[in-house]
C-alpha positions as CSV (number, residue, x, y, z in Angstrom):
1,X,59.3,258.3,95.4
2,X,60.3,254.6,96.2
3,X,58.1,252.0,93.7
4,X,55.8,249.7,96.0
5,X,57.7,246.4,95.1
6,X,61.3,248.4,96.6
7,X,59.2,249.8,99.6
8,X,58.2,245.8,100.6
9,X,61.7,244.5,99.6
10,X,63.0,247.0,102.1
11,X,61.1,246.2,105.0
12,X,61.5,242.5,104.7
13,X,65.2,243.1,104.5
14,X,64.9,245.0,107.5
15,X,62.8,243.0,109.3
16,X,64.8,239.5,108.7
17,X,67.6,240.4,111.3
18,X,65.0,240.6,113.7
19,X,63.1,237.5,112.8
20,X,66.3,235.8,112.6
21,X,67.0,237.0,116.3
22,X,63.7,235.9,117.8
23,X,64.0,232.4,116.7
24,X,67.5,231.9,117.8
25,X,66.6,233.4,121.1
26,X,63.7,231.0,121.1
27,X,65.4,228.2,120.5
28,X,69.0,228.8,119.9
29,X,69.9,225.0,119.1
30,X,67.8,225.4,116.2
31,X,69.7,225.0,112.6
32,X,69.7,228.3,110.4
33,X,67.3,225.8,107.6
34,X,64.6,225.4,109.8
35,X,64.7,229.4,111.1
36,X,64.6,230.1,106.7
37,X,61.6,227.8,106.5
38,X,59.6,229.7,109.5
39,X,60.6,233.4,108.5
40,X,60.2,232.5,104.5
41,X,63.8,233.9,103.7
42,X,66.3,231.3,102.3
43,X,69.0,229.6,104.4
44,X,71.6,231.7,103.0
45,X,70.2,234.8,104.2
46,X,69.3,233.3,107.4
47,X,73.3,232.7,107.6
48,X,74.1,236.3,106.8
49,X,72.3,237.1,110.1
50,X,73.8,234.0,112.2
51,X,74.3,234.4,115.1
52,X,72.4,236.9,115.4
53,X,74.9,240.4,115.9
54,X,73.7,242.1,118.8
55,X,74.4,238.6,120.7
56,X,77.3,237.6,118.8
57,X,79.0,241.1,120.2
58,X,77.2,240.9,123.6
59,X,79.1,237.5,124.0
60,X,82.5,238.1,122.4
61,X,85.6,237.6,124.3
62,X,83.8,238.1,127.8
63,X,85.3,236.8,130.0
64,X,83.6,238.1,133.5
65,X,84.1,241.4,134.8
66,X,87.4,243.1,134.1
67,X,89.2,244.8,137.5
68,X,90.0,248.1,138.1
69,X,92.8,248.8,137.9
70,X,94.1,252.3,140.5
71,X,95.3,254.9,138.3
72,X,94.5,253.5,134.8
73,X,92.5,255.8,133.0
């Protein structure tokens, strides 16, 4: 069985990601200081998160639709 104080650290852990990601999509000029101040984390652990992943990868190298090529599998 996990001790109550591990069982909370967890799910803040988990959940700062997320927080992370909703301010940034909120406001995505906002510095990673003020999101640490709203979510109660510190700035350092903000950055750990910054920008948030699933954008960061959503974003990376794109650069419009790739064409198809006939015969390339």
């Amino acid at each position: 069985m996990i001790p109550a104080d591990q069982d909370s650290a967890a799910q803040v852990a988990a959940a700062t990601p997320a927080a992370v990601a909703y301010w940034y999509q909120q406001d995505p000029s906002m510095h990673p200081a003020q999101i640490a101040e709203r979510i109660g984390r510190s700035e350092r652990t903000v950055r750990r998160y910054w920008p948030p992943a699933k954008l960061q990868r959503a974003n990376a190298h794109h650069h419009g639709p790739q064409p198809t090529v006939p015969g390339a599998s």
